[in-house]
ZARO-442939 format. One record per atom (N, C-alpha, C): residue in three letters; z negated, x, y. Coordinates in steps of 0.1 Angstrom, whole numbers, plus 2048, in hexadecimal, padded with zeros to 3 digits. Example, Ala and Ser with C-alpha at 12.3 -4.5 7.8 and 13.67 -1.06 7.14 Angstrom:
% ZARO-442939
ALA7B28847C7;ALA7B287B7D3;ALA7B28847DF;SER7B98807EA;SER7B98897F5;SER7B1881800;
//
This chain:
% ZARO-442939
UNK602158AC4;UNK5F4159AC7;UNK5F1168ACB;UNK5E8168AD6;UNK5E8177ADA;UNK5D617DAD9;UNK5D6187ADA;UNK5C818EAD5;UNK5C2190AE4;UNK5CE191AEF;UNK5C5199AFE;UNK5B8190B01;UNK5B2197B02;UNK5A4198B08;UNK59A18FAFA;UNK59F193AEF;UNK597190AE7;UNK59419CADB;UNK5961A7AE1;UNK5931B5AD9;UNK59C1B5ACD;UNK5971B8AC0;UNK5A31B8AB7;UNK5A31AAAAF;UNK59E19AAB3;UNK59F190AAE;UNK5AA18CAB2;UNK5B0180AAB;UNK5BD17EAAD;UNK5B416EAAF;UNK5BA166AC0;UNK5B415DABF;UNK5BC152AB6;UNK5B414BAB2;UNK5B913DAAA;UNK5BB12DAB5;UNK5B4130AB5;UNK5AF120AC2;UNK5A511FAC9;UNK5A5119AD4;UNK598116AD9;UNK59110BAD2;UNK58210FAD2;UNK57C100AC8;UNK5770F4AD3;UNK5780EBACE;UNK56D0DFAD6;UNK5670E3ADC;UNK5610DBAEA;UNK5550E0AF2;UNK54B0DBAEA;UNK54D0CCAE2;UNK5440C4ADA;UNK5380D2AD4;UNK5410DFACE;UNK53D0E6AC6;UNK53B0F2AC9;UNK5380F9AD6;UNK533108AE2;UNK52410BADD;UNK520103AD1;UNK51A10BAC9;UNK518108ABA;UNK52310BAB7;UNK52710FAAA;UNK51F11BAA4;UNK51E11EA98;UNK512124A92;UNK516127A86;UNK51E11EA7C;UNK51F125A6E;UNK52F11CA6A;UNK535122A63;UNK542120A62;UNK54B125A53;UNK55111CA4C;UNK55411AA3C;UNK562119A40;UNK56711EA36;UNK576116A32;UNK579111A24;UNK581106A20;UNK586105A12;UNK594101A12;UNK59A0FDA1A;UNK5A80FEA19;UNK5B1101A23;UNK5BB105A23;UNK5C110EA2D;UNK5C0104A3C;UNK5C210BA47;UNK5C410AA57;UNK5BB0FFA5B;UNK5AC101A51;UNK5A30F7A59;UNK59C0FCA54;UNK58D0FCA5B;UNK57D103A5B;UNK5700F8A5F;UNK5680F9A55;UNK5610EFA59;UNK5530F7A5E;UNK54C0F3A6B;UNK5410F7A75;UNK5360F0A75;UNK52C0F8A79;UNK51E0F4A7D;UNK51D0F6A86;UNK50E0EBA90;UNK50A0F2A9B;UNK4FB0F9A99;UNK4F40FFAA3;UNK4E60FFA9B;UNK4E10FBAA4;UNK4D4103AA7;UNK4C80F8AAC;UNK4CA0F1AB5;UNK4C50E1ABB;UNK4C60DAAC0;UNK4D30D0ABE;UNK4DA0D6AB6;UNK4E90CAAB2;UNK4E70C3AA8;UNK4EE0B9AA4;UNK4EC0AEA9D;UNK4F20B3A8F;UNK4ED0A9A85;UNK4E90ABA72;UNK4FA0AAA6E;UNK5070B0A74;UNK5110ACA77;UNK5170B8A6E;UNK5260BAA68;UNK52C0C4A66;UNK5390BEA6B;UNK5410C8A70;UNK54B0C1A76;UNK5590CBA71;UNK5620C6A6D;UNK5700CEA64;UNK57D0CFA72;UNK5810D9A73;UNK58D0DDA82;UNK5970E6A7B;UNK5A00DFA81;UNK5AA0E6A7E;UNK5B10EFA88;UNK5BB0F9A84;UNK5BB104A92;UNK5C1101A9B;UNK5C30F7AA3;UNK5C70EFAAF;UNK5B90EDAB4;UNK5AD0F0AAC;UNK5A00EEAB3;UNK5990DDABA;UNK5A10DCAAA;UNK5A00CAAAE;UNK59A0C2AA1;UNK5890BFAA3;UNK5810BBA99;UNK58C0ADA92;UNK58C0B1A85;UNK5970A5A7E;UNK58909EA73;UNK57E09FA72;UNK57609CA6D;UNK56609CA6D;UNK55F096A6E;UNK552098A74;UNK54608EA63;UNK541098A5F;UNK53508FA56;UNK523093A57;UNK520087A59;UNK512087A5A;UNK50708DA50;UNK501092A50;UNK4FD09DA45;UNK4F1094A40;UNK4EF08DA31;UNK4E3081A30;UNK4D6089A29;UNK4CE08BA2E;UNK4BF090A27;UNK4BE09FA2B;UNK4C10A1A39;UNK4C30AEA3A;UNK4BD0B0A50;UNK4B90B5A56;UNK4B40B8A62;UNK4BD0C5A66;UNK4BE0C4A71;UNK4C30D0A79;UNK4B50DCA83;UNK4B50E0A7E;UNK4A90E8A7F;UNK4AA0F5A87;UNK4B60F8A7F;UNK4BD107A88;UNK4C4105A7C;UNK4CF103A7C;UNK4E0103A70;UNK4EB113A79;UNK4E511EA70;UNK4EB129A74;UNK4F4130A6C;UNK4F8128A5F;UNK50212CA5A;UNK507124A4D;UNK515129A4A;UNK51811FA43;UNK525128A31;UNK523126A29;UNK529128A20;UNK52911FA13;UNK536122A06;UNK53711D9FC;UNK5341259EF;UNK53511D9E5;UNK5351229DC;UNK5451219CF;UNK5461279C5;UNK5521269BD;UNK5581159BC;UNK54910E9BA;UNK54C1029B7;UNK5520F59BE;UNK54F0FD9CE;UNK5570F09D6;UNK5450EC9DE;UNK53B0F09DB;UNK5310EF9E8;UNK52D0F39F0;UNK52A0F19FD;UNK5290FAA08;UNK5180F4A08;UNK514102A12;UNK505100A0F;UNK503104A24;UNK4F9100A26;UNK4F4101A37;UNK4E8108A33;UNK4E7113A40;UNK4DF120A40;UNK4D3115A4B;UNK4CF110A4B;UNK4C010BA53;UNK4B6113A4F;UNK4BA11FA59;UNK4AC129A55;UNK4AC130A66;UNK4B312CA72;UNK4B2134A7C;UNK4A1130A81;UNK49A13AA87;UNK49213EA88;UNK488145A93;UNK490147AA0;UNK49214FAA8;UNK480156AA8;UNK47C14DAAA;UNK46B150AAF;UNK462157AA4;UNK469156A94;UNK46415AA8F;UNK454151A86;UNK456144A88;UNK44B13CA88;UNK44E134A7C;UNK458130A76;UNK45D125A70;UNK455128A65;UNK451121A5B;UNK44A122A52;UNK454119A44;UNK45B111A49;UNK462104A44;UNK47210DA45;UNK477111A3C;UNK486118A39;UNK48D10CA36;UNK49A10BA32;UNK4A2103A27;UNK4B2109A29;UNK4B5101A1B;UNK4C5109A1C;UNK4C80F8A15;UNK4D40F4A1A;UNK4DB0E5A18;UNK4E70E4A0C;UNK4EA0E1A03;UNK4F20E39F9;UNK4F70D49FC;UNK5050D79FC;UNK50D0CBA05;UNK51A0CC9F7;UNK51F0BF9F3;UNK5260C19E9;UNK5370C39F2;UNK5440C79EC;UNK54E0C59F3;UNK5500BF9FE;UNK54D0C1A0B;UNK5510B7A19;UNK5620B3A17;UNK56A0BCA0F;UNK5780B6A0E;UNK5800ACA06;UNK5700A89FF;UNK57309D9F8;UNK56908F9F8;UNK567092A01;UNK55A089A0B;UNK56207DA0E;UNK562072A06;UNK56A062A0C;UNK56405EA19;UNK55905EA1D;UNK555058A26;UNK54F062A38;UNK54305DA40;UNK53D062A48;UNK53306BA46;UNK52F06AA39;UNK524070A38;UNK523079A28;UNK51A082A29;UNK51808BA1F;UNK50C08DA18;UNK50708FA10;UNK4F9090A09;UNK4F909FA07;UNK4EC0A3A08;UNK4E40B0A09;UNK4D80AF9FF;UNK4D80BA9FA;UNK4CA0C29F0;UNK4C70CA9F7;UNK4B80CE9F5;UNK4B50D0A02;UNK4AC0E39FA;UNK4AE0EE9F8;UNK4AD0F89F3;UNK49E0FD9FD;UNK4930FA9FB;UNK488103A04;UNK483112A01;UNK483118A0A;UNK47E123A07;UNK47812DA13;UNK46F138A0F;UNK46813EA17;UNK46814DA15;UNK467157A1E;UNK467160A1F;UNK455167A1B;UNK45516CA0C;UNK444170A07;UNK44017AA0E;UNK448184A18;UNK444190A1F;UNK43E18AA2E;UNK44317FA33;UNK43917CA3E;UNK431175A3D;UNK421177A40;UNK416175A42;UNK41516FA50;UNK41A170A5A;UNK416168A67;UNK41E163A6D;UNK41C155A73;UNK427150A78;UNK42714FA8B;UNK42B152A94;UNK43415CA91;UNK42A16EA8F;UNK431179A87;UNK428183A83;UNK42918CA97;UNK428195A95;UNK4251A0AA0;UNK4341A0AA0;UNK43B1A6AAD;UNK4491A9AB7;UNK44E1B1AAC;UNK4481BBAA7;UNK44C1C9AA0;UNK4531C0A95;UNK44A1B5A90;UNK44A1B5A7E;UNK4591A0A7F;UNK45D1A1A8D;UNK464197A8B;UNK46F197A88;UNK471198A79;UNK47F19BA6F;UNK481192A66;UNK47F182A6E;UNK47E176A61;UNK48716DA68;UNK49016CA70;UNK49D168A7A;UNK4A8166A6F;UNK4AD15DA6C;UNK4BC162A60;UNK4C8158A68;UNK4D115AA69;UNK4DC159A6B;UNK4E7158A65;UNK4EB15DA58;UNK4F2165A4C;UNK4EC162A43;UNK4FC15FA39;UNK4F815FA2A;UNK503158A26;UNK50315DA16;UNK50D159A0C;UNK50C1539FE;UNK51514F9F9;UNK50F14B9EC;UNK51A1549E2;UNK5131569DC;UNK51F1629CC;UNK51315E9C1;UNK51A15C9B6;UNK51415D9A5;UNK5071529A6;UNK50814A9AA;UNK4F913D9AB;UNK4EF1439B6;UNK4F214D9BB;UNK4E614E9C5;UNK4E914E9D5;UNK4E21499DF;UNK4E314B9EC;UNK4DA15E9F3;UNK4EC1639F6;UNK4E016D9FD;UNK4DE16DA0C;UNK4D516BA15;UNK4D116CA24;UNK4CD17EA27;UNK4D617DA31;UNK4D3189A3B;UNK4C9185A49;UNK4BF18EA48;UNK4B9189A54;UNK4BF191A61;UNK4B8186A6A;UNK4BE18DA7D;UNK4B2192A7D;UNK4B119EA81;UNK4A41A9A87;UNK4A21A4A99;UNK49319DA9B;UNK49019BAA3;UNK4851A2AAB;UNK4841AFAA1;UNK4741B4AA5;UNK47B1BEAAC;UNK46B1C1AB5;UNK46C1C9AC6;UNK4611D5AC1;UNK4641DFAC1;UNK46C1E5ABF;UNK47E1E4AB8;UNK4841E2ABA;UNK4941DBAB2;UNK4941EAAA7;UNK4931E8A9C;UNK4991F2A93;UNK4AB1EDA8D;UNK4AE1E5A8E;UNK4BD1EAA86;UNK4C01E3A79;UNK4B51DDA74;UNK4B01DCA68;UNK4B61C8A65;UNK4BA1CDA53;UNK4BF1BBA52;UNK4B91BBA45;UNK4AD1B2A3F;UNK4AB1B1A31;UNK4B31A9A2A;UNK4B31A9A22;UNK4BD1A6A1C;UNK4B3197A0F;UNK4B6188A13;UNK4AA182A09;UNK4B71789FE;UNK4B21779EF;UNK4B716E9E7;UNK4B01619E4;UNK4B51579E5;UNK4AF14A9E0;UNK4B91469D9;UNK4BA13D9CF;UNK4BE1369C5;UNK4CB1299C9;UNK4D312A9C6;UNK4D911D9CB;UNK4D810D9C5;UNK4C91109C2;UNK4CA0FE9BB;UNK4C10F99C4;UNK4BA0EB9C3;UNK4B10E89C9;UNK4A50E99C1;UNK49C0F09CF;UNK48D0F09CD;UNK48A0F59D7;UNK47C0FD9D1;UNK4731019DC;UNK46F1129D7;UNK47311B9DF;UNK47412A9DC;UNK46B1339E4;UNK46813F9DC;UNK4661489E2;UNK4701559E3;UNK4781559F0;UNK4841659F2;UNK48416C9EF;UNK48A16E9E1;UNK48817E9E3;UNK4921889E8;UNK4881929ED;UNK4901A29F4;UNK4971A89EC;UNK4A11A79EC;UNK4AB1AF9E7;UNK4AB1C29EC;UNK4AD1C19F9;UNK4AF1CF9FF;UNK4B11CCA0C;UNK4A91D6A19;UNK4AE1D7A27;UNK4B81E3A2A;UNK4C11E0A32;UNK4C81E9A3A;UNK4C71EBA46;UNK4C91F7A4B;UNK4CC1F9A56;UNK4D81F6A5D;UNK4DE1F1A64;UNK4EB1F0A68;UNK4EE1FAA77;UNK4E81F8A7E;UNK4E7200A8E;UNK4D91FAA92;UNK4DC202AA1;UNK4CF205AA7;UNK4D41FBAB5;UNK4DE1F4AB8;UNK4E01F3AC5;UNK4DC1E5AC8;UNK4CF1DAACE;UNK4CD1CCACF;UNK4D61C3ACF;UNK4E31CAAD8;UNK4ED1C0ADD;UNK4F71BDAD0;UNK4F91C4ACB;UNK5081C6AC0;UNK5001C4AB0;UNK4F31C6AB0;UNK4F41CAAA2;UNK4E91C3A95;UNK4E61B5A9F;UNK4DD1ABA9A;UNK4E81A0A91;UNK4E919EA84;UNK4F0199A7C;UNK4F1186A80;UNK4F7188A82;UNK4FE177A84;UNK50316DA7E;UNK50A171A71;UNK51216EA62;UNK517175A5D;UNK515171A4D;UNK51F17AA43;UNK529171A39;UNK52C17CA33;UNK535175A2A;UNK53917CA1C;UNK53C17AA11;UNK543182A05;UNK55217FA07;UNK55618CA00;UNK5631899FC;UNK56A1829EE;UNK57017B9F0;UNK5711709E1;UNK5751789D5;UNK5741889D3;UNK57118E9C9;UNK5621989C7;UNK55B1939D2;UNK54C1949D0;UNK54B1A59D2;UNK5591AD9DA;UNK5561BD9D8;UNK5561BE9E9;UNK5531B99F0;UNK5531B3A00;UNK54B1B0A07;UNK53F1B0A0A;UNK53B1ADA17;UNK53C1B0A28;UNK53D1A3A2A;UNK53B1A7A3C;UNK52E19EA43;UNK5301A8A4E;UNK5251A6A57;UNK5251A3A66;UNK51E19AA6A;UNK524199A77;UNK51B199A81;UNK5201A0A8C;UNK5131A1A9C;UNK51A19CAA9;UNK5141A2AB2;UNK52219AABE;UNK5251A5AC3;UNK5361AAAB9;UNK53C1B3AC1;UNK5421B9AB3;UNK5371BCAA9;UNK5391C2AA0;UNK53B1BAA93;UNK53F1C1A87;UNK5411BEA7D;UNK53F1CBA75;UNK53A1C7A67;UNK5351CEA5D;UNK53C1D0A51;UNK5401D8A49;UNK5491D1A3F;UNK5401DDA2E;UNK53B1D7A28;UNK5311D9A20;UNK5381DBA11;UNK53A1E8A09;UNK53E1E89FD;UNK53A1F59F6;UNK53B1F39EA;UNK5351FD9DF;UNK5291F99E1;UNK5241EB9DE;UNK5181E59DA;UNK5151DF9CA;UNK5091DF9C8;UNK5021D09BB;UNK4FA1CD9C3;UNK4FD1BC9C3;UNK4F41B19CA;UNK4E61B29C9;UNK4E11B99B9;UNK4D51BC9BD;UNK4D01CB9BC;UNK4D91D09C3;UNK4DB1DE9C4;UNK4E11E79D5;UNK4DA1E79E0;UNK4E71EE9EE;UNK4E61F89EE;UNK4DE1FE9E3;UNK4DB2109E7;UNK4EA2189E7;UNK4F22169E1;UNK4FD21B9E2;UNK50821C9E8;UNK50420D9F6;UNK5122099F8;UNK516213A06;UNK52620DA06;UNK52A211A0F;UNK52C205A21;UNK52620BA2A;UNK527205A35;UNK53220AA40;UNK53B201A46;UNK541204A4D;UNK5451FEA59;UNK541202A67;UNK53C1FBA74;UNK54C1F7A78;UNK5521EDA7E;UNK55B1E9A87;UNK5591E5A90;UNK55F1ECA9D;UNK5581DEAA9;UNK5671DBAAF;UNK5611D2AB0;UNK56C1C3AB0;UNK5701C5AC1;UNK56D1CCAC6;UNK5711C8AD6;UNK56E1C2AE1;UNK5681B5AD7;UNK5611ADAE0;UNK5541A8AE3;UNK54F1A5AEC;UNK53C1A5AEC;UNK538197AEF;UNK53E18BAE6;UNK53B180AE8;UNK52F179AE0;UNK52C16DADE;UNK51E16BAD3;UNK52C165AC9;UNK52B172AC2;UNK530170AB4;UNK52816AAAE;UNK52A15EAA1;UNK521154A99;UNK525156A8F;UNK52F159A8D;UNK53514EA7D;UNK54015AA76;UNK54215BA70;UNK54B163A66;UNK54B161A58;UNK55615EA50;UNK55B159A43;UNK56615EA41;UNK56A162A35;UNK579166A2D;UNK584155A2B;UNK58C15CA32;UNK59914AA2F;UNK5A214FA23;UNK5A215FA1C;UNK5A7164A13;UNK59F170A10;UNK5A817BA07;UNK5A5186A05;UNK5A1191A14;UNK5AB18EA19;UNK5A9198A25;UNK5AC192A31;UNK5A9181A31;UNK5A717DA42;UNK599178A42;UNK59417DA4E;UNK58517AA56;UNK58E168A5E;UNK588166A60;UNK582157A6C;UNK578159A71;UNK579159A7E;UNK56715FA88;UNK569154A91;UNK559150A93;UNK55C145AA0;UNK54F14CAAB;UNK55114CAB4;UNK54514AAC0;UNK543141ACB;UNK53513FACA;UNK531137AD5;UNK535136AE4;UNK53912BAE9;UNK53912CAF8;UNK530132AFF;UNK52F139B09;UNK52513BB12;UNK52C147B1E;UNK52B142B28;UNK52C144B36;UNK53E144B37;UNK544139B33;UNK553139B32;UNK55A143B27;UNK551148B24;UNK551152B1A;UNK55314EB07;UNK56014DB01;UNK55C148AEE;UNK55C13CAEE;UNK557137AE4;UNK558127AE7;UNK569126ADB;UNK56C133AD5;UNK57C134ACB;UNK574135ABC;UNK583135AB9;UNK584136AAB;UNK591141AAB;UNK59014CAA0;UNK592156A9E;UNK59715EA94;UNK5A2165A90;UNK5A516CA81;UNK5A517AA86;UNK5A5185A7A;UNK5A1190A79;UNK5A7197A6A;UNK5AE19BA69;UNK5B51A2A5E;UNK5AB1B0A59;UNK5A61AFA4E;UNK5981B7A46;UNK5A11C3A40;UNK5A31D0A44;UNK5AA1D9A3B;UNK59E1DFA32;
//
């Protein structure tokens, strides 16, 4: 497998056309990843293996596709769906989907709890261009809680990702702010797209289209300390999705668009 003209990713496979917009992306057992699409695609998760050939497809039961922009697990074997994308800033109605093991799923279909929650800092739906920092894309789950990174959509663009916690059980919440960062100043590269921990919880990354973030000397409810460190990846595609397959392998996938992505992807984390 060769990396040319894919900056420093090493490609994996091309994915399905079924799936050119892929959005959030899990793994639980080796040389297969299971995907989302988001808005406009169907209540679907679909599991591929790196031949880029969907070997499984389950219907998601009690659950809408709304905007599904990311995807992670927990210790126990559940994966949870980020239905929080947002673009306009208007949504009022959040959820996050708590999905029990898809790898032990007998049949077509899967059952969903359905986690509601809302952002208590916005007041208007959608608020003023400046104040549109309610977009999420990103998030993880570590120690029972879900954390969401928001996409900064406000015009003036500051740079900025809050950082919100909700609960991983079901109900109905209000988010709390943990802490905002700064990441950069640049529109194109530095709007957060997914994250992920590392399975010893001393790791985060961050992902934009082009760049990557790699986040440590943190407490979860503590970033004043940490350390940030920018990578750019080489390439300027619509990066989506990013998850750990180990200690120090990334999996990135991006969206099709203009013959452009449309792969699946590894990345060795030093």
């Amino acid at each position: 497998m060769s990396c040319t003209g894919h900056g420093q990713l090493q490609l994996i496979a091309d994915l399905p056309s079924s799936l050119d917009e892929n959005s959030g992306m899990a793994v639980f057992i080796d040389s297969t990843v299971w995907i989302v699409e988001d808005n406009g695609n169907g209540d679907n998760i679909y599991k591929v293996d790196y031949k880029g050939k969907i070997i499984q497809e389950l219907d998601v039961k009690n659950a809408k596709n709304r905007d599904w922009e990311d995807l992670t697990t927990d210790a126990t074997g559940n994966l949870y769906i980020g239905d929080f994308g947002n673009n306009d800033n208007d949504r009022k109605k959040l959820a996050i989907y708590k999905l029990p093991n898809p790898e032990t799923e007998p049949g077509e279909k899967i059952d969903a709890q359905k986690i509601k929650f809302r952002y208590p800092e916005q007041k208007k739906f959608p608020p003023k261009k400046k104040n549109r920092i309610y977009d999420a894309e990103a998030f993880f789950h570590y120690d029972g809680q879900l954390y969401i990174f928001t996409k900064n959509r406000a015009d003036p663009f500051t740079g900025k990702t809050s950082i919100y916690r909700v609960p991983d059980k079901k109900g109905n919440y209000k988010a709390k702010l943990v802490d905002t960062l700064t990441i950069c100043l640049d529109w194109g590269t530095c709007r957060i797209t997914s994250a992920d921990i590392s399975p010893d919880g001393k790791t985060i990354v961050l992902l934009g289209y082009g760049k990557l973030w790699k986040l440590t000397d943190f407490e979860l409810d503590d970033f004043s300390g940490l350390t940030i460190e920018q990578i750019d990846l080489g390439i300027r595609t619509q990066l989506e999705s990013v998850c750990f397959a180990n200690a120090h392998t990334l999996l990135l996938s991006d969206e099709k668009r203009d013959k452009e992505g449309g792969n699946l992807y590894s990345y060795i984390l030093e």
